[in-house]
N, C-alpha and C positions, 0 to 999 in steps of 0.2 A: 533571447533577451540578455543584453551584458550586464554584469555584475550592481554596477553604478542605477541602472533602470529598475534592477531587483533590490536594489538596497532601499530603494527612497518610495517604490511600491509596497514593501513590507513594511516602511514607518507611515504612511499614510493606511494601510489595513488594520494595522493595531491601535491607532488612533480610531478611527472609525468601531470598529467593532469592540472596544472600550465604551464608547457611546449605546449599542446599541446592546450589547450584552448586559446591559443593566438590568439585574432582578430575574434570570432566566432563569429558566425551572426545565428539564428533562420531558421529553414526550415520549410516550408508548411508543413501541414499534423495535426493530429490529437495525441496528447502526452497526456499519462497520466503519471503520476509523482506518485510513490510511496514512501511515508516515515514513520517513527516510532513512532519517539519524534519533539517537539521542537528540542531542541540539546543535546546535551550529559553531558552539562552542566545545573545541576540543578537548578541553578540563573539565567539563560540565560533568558533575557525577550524578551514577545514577538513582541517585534521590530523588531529582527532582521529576522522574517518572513514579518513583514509586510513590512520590507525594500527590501529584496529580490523579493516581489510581482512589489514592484513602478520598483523598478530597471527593472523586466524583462519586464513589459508593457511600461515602456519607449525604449526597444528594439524589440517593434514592436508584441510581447507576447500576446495575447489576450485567458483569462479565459472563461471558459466556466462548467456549472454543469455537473458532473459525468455520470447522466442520458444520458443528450444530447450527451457526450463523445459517452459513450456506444452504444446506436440507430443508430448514424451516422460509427461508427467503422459497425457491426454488416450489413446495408445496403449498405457498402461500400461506404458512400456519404461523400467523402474525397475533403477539401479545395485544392484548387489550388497556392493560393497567401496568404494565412493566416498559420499563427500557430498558432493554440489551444491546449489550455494544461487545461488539470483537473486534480483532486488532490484523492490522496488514502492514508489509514495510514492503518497500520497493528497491530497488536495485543492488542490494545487497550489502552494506558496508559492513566492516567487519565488526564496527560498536555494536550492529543487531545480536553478534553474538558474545560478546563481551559484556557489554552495559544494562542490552536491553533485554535478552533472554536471563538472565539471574532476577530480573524483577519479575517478569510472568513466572520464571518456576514458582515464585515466594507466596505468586497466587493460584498457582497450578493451574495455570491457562497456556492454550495452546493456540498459536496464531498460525499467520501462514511469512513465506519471504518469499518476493518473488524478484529473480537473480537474473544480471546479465553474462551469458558465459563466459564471452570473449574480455570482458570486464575481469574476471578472474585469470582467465588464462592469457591477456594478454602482456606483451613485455613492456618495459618503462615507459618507451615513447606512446605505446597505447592506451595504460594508464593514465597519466599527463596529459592526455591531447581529450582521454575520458571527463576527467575530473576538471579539467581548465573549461572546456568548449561544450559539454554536453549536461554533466549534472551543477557545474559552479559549483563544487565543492571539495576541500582538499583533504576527503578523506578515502581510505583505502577498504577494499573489496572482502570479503571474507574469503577462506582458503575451502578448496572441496572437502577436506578435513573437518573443517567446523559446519558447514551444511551440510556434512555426512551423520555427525550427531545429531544435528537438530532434527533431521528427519527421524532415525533413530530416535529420538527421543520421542516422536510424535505431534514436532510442528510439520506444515504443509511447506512446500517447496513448489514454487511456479517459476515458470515461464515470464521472461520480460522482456523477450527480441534478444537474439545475440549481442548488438550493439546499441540497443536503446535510442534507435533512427525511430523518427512520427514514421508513422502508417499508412498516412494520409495520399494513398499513390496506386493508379491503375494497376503500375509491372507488378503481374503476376510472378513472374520469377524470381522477383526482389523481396514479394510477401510473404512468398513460400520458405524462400528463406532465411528470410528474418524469423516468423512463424514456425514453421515446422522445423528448421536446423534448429532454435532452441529447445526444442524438445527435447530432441534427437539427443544433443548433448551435455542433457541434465538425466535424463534417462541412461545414458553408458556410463556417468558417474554414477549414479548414487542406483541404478539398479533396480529402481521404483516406479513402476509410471504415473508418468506427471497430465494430470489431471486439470490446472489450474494454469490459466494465463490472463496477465496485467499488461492491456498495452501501452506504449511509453507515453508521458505526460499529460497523460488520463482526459483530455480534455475530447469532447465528442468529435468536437474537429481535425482529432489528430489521426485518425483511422476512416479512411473508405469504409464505401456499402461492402466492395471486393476484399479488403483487407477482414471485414466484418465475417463475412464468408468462408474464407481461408482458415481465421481465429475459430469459428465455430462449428467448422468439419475437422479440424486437428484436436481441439481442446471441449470437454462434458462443459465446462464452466470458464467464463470470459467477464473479465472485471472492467470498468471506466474508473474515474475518479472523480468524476461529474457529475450533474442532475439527482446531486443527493436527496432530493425532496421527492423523487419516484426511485420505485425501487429498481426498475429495468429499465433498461434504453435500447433502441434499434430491436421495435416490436416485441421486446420481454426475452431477447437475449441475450443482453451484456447485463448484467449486475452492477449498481451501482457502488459505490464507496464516494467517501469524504475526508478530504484533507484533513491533517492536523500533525502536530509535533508532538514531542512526549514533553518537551519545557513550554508548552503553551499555557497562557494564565485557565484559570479553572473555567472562567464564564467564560471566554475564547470557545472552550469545547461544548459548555451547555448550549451555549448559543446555537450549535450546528446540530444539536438534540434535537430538532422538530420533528411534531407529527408528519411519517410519509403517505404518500398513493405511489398503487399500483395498477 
């Protein structure tokens, strides 16, 4: 999708869901919330996540670490009267850990980031060709150094493909290693094994049955970013999540609060 198609699809969604988020109210169940950046705006500070947090626990919202997300997802041990929402970012930019990790310390929440390696260790022209043609965004990656703390500190670190290619593809030698080589090289960094994999642009359609496969003979746990209204996809082993931003208006986010199945 070019820039100019994603600009004028993001102003006709937040007209629409301006409409439709009128009066929403939070539903039971367990939510995980997936986002990128702070915002899109590279000034944006990070207020306007820590205001979106006040706002949504004053609508009854209650936070919860990613771990516990997962566990209770995983065992089926779904609230009745509560909404729980945890927090996930994808491809790693380096605001996750500047902007938007000082706002979870402040509520001693523990999310997860799931990183592309070659995204970090690649050289300029890989960067540029990353940031212009793949994610449309002119922001820059976080250093091994700073997701060596945050692990350390006790967020989660996953897996996001080496280079953040769809999935959506027979070659097994392509998935493996897309798949298993990001493991490989998030594990010789930081020392930990990684447990946790997001495939790129989360949509059901961007990952084969065989990619699906590959994901969940490498990885305990495999995320989409789709079919947020069930909680598992491809017979109860990918985990779902749900888009959203940290500068998204308040009912943007209630809105995607619905009651789930599983």
């Amino acid at each position: 999708m070019n820039k100019l198609v994603f600009k004028y699809r993001s102003i006709f969604r937040k007209y629409l869901l301006n409409i439709l988020s009128l009066g929403v109210k939070p539903h039971a169940g367990i939510h995980i919330l997936n986002g990128h950046f702070l915002s899109v705006d590279n000034n944006a500070s990070p207020e306007v996540f820590q205001k979106l947090l006040m706002d949504l626990n004053e609508n009854g919202v209650k936070f919860i670490n990613f771990d516990e997300a997962v566990n209770r997802i995983i065992i089926r041990e779904f609230p009745k009267n509560e909404c729980l929402v945890a927090f996930t970012w994808d491809d790693g930019f380096e605001e996750c850990f500047s902007k938007i990790k000082p706002v979870l310390d402040t509520w001693n929440l523990k999310a997860a980031f799931f990183i592309n390696p070659n995204f970090i260790d690649g050289d300029h022209n890989y960067r540029e060709n990353f940031k212009k043609n793949i994610v449309l965004t002119d922001k820059n990656p976080m250093t091994w150094q700073m997701i060596k703390q945050m692990s350390a500190e006790g967020h989660i670190i996953g897996a996001h493909t080496l280079d953040h290619l769809s999935l959506n593809s027979e070659d097994v030698e392509f998935l493996k290693f897309q798949i298993v080589g990001s493991k490989e090289r998030i594990e010789e960094q930081l020392n930990v094994e990684v447990k946790h994999f997001a495939f790129p642009f989360g949509q059901l359609k961007h990952i084969s049955n065989v990619g699906v496969e590959i994901a969940c003979e490498t990885f305990p746990y495999v995320f989409s970013q789709d079919n947020y209204r069930n909680y598992f996809s491809f017979g109860g082993r990918v985990i779902n999540r749900r888009h959203f931003e940290c500068d998204w208006p308040l009912n943007h986010v209630l809105y995607f609060l619905k009651s789930k199945k599983f």
